[in-house]
N, C-alpha and C positions, 0 to 999 in steps of 0.2 A: 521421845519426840523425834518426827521423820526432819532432813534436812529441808524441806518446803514450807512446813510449821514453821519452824526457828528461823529460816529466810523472813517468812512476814514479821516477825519479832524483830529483828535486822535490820529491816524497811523503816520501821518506830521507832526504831532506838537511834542517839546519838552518832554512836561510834563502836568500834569492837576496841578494848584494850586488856592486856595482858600482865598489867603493874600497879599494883595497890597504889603504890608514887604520884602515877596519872590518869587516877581515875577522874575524868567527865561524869557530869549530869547528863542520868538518861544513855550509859553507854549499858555495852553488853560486855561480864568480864567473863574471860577463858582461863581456868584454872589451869593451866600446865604447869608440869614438872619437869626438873633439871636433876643434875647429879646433886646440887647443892642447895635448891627450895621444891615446896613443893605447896601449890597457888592454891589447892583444894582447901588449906589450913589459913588459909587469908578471904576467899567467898565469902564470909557472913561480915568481914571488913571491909570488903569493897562495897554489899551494898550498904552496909552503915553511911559511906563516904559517898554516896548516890547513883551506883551502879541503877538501872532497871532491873538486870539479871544477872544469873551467874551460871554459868554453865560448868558442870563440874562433874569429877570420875569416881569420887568417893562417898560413903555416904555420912553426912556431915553430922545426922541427929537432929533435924531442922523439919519444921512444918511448913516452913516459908514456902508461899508460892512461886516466889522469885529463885528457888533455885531450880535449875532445869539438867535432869541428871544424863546422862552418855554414859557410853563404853569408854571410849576415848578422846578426850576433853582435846589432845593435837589433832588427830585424824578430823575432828566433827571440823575443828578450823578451816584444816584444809579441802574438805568437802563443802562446805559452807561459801571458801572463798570460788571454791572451782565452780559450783552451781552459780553464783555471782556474776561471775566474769561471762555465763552461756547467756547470761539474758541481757547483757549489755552487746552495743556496737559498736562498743571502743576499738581502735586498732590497736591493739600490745607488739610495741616492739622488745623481744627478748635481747639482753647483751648478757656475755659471758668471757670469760680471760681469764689468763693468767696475772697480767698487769693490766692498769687503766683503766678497768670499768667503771670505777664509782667517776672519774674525770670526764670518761669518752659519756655517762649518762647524765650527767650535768652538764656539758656542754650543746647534746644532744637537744635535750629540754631549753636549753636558750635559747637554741635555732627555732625550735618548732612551736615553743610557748608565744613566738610571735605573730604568729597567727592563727593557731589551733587552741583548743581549751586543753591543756595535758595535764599528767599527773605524771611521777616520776618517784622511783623506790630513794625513801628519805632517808639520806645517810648510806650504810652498807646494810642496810634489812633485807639482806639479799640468801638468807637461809632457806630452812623450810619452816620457820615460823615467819616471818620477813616479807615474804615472799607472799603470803595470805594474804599480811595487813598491810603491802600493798594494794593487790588487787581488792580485799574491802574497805580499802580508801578513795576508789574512784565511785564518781557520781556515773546517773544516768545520760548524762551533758557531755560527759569526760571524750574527746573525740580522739587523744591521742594518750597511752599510755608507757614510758620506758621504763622496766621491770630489770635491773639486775638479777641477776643469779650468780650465786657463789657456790665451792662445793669446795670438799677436800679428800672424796672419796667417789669410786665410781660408783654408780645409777642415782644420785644427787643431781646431776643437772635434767635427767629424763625423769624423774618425780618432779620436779619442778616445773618443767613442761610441762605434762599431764594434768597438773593441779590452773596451769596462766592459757594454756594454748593458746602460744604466742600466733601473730600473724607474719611478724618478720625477725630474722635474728642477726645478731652481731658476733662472732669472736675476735674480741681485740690482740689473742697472740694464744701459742702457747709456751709457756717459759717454766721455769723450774723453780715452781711455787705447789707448797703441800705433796714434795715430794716422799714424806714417810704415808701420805694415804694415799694417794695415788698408784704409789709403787714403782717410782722413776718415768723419765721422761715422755716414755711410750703410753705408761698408764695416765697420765696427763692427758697428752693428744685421744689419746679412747676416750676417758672422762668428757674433755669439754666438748666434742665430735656430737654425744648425744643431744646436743642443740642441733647441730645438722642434720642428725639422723632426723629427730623430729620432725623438723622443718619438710623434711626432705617426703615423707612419710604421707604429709597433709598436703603435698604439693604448695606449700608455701614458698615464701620471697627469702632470700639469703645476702645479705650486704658483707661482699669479700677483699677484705687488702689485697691488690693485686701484685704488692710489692714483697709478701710473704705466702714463699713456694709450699708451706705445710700448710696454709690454706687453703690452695688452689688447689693441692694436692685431695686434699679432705671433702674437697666440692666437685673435681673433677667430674668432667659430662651433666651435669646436675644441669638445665636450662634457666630456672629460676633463679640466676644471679645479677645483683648489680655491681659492679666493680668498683674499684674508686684505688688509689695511689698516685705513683710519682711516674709508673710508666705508659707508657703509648697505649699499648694496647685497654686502657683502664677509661669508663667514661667519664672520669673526671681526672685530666693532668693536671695534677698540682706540682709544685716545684719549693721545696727546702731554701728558702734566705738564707737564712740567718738564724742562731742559738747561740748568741751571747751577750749575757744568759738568755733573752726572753726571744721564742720563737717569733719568727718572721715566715708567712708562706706567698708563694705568686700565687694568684688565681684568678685566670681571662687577662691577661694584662694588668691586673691591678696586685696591690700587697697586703695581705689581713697582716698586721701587727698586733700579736695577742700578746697577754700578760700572766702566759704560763711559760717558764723555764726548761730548759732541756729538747733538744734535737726526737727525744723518745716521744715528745708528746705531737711532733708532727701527725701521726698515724690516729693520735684519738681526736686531732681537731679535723683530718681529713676525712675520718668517719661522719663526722658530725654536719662536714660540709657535703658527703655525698648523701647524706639521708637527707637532710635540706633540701638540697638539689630534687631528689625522688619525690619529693612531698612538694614540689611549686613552690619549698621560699622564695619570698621576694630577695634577689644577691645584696638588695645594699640593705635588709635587715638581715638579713645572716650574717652577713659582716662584721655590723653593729654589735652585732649579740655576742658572737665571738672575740671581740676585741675588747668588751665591755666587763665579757667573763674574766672573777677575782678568783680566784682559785685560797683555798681552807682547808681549816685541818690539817696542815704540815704535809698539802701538795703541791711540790712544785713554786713553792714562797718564795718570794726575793725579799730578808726582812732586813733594816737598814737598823743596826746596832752599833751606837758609838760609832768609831771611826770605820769600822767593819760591814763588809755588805755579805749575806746571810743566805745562803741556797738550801732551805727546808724541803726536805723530802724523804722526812722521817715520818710520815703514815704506814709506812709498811715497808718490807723488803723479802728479797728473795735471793740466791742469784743472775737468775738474767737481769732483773731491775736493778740490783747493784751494778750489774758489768754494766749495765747500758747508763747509770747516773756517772760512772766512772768516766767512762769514755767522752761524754756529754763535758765532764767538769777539766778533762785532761785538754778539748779543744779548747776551751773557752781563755782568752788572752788577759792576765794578770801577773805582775812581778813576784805575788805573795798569797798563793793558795796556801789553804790549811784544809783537813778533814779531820770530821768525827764519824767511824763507823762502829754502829752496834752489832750484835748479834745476829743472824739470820735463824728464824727459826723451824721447825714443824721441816727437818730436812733427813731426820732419822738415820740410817746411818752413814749417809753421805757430807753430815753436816761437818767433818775435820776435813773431808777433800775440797768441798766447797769452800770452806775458810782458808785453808791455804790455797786455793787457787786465789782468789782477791789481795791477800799476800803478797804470792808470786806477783800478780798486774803493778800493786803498788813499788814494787819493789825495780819492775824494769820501768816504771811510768813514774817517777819521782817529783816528789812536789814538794814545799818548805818544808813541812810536818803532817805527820799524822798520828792521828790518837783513835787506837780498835780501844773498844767497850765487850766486854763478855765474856761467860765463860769458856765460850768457842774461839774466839780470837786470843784469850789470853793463852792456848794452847798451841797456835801455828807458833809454826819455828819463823824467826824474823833474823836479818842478818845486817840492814841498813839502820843506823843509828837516826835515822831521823824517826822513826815509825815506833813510838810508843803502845805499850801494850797495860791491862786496867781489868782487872778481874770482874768488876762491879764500879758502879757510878759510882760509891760511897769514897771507894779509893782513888778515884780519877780528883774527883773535888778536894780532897785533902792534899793532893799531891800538884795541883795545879794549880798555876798561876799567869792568872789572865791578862798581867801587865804584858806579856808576850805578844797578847792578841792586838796589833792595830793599825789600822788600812790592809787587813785581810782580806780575801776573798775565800769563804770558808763554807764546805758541802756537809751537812749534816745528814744522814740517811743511815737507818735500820730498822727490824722488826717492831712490829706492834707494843711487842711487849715489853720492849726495852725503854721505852718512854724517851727517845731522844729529844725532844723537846724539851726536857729539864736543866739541858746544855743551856740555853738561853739565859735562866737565872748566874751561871757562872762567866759566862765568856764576856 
């Protein structure tokens, strides 16, 4: 079956899903495989569970007219989503970063959900499967679409292009995240660049922080820029309040007071206000929507426990997002900080020098306690007696004792994988 066929199939059907879990009545399921399942041995369960079809790479033994067989059950996805996206008039705006893009595309979608119909990448489905069922989640209506994209290796962000052909793009930074695929910091900045390249390629629109020179540098001469930061030359001057904790920004003579934490996140709410801007929001529903944004998922939380107030921003880490949580928590005015840091991962063999360098920071930046998580932190050499070291959560909980904790002001932040969030049941 050609991709045009299975488009009208598409059109009929519910939904595309990818998860025995959540399958819908009336959807279309895509057999993919991983390292560790393999979807083709689940098809004749999803339609039991009311798939319409099943599209699939293997051959199952089945008469069933409902299965519809391929070469490549991912590829057909990603052809299937990119044929999709050419018959719609949605405008897709691409974002990409090193930090803050699932934040800067949530906050993006408040602004413009207020007057546009949009869709926006649920969660971090910002892969090359992600990325599909985004774009086959927008309707024909759909007038605005924000697309994450994620990568951890180069030509990951230009396949992802290739597949949304975005109409305008964002990079929120480049910083030193998925430095074992990348291949250090330079291969970072080439990785996420291929959005610009892109962009740049189709003569498309490019939205640049004008307050980070590796940006400007990466777009230099490019015409198709709209600016936005904290300096003059930027079309939109915003101006930094206040972060503590929760940001404060001037804008036109007035104050957006949001309800996201940390000085770092000025950058992804000035994204959100220059794309506003580009797009005719109305200022006092931008505002609104800005200020009204609750930040989830262990972004950027201010969680009120016991006598203790709680700085969550343990969704993830790297080191620039640790140095820059670091610095954020170091301003912020309290007699009785405490931190929890985990592990940073996916840093390959720079992950002991990056651990000791947050070390070294804690060490000249001193605050009542600190407790490192991991087996990368349990290895830096420590030399200040306040600064606790914990091989695993298992032993930090056996050895801890939380009547210590109260009227703290305490920053929790590390990788994904370290589940910082399970602090919460002990502290």
């Amino acid at each position: 079956m050609n991709i045009p066929e299975l488009y009208e199939l598409y059109l009929k059907s519910s939904s595309i899903c990818t998860d025995t879990r959540q399958i819908s009545k009336d959807c279309i399921f895509f057999a993919l495989k991983g390292d560790n399942f393999n979807g083709n041995n689940f098809a004749l369960q999803a339609l039991d569970q009311g798939a319409k079809y099943a599209v699939v790479d293997q051959d199952l033994n089945s008469n069933s007219n409902k299965i519809i067989h391929v070469d490549d059950t991912l590829n057909t996805l990603q052809e299937l989503a990119n044929y999709h996206r050419k018959q719609l008039k949605t405008t897709i705006i691409a974002l990409t970063g090193s930090n803050g893009k699932t934040t800067t595309k949530e906050l993006v979608n408040a602004v413009l959900s207020t007057q546009f119909k949009t869709v926006a990448t649920i969660g971090n489905l910002n892969n090359h499967i992600g990325v599909p069922l985004t774009l086959l989640s927008i309707k024909k209506d759909t007038e605005i679409a924000i697309v994450e994209m994620g990568a951890n290796h180069q030509k990951e962000i230009e396949h992802l292009c290739q597949i949304a052909e975005p109409d305008f793009g964002l990079i929120t930074n480049f910083g030193k995240a998925h430095l074992e695929g990348f291949g250090g910091i330079e291969g970072i900045i080439k990785g996420k660049s291929e959005l610009y390249n892109h962009l740049k390629k189709y003569n498309k629109w490019i939205f640049v922080n004008e307050d980070d020179a590796l940006q400007i540098k990466q777009t230099k001469g490019y015409k198709n820029i709209i600016g936005f930061g904290s300096k003059n030359i930027s079309t939109l001057n915003l101006e930094l309040q206040t972060s503590q904790p929760l940001i404060s920004i001037k804008y036109k003579g007035g104050i957006i007071n949001s309800r996201l934490a940390g000085h770092y996140n000025f950058n992804n709410i000035a994204a959100a206000i220059a794309i506003g801007a580009y797009f005719k929001i109305d200022e006092n529903h931008m505002i609104s929507a800005i200020e009204n944004y609750l930040p989830s998922n262990n972004r950027s939380q201010i969680i009120e426990l016991n006598d203790n107030k709680i700085l969550m921003d343990a969704y993830n880490a790297n080191p620039t997002s640790m140095m820059a949580a670091l610095d954020n928590f170091n301003e912020i005015s309290h007699p009785n900080k405490v931190l929890f840091l985990g592990d940073m991962f996916e840093l390959g063999n720079d992950a002991p020098k990056e651990h000791q360098a947050i070390v070294n920071y804690l060490e000249n930046n001193p605050v009542e306690m600190v407790y490192l998580l991991g087996e990368n932190f349990s290895k830096t050499k420590v030399s200040k007696t306040f600064i606790h070291q914990y091989k695993s959560f298992n032993e930090l909980k056996s050895e801890f004792n939380n009547s210590a904790l109260n009227n703290k002001f305490i920053l929790i932040k590390g990788s994904r994988g370290m589940a910082m969030e399970r602090l919460l049941d002990i502290i």
